[in-house]
N, C-alpha and C positions, 0 to 999 in steps of 0.2 A: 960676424959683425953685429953688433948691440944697436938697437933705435937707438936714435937721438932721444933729448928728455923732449925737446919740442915735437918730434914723432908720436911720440907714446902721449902727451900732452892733444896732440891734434885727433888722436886714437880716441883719447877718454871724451874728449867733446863729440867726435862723431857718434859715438855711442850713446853718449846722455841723449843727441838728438833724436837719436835712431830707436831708444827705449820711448820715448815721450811720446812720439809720433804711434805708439802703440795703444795710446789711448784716443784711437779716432774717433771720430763723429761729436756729436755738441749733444749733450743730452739737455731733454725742457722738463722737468720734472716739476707738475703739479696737483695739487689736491684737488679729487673728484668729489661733487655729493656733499652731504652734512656731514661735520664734525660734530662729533657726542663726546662728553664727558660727563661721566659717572658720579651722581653725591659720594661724598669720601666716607669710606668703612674702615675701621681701623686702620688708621692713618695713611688708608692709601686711596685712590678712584683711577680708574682705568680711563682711557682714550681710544673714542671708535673712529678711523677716520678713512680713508683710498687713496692712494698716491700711484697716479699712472706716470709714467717716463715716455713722452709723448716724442723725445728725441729720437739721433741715430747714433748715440756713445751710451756706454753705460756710466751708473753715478752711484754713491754708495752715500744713505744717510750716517751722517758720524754723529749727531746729537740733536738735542729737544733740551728745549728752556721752557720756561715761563716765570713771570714776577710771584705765580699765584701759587708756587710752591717750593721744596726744600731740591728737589730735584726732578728731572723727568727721566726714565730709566725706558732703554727697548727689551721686551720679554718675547718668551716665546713659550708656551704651555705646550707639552704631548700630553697624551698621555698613553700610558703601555701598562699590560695586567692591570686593568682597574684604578692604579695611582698616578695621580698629575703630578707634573715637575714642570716647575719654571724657571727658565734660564734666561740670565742677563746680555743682552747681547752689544758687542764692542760697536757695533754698524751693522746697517744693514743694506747690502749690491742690490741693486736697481737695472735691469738690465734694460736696455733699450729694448722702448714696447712693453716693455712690463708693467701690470700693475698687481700692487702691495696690497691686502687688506688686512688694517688690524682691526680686530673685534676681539670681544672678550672668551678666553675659554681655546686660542691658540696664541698668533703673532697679535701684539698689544703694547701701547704705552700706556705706563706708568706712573701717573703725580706720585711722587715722595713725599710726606707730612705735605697734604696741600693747604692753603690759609684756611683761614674762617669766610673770605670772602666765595670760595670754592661752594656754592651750593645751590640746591636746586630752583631752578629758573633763573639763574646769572649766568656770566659767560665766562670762560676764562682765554686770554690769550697764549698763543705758543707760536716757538720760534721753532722749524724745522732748519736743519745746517747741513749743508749737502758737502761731498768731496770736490765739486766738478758747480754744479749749477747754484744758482744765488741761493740764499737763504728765503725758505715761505715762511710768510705769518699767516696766524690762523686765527678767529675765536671759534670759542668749541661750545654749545649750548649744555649744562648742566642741567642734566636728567637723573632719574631713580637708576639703579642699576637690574633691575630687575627686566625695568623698559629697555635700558643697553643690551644686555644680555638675549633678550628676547625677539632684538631686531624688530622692536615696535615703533622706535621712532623714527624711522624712516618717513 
């Protein structure tokens, strides 16, 4: 004998409940510390900032904005035999209890063509966009990259 369509109907909803409930706990994802951003070098400046997941679910960022540039892009630098590669990355998982650092020279955001207003001693703002927890805003202090790089402004 075949389910009913209301059967297989009441099937597919326990299950959508029953996958959902797989993303337990509430993650609180928030930025630790100073946010730095890099003066812009050939049309691009990097972003130093710490995002700890203070929650007990995990949360994945899915994107970075800001008005102050053409894009914000997530990177990640290795490098292997001597040559660095940088890869774009679609998000980045969060795990509960985790904390992210981006700095320059591994995991890193990205200003794309950032404006004119992007420079040293201003600020710029950014929208982080999470899967799960609210969106953070940030302002990020525009420093030399040399200082970025060197973990001088701390």
């Amino acid at each position: 004998m075949l389910p009913s369509r209301r059967s297989r109907l009441l099937g597919t909803a326990v299950l959508a409940v029953l996958l959902a409930s797989c993303a337990s706990g509430t993650p609180q994802v928030e930025v630790v510390g100073p946010v730095h951003v890099a003066a812009p070098v050939a049309g691009s400046s990097q972003v130093a900032l710490t995002l700890v997941n203070r929650g007990d679910g995990d949360d994945e960022l899915v994107s970075v904005s800001s008005d102050a540039a053409l894009a914000v892009e997530i990177h990640r630098t290795t490098i292997a035999d001597g040559s660095a590669t940088m890869e774009t990355l679609d998000g980045l998982p969060i795990g509960a209890g985790e904390e992210v650092v981006f700095r320059p020279g591994g995991l890193h955001l990205m200003l794309v063509v950032p404006d004119e207003t992007v420079r040293e001693g201003g600020t710029v703002g950014l929208v982080l966009d999470f899967e799960r927890s609210e969106d953070v805003v940030v302002e990020g202090q525009v420093v030399d990259l040399l200082d970025l790089a060197e973990g001088t402004t701390e």
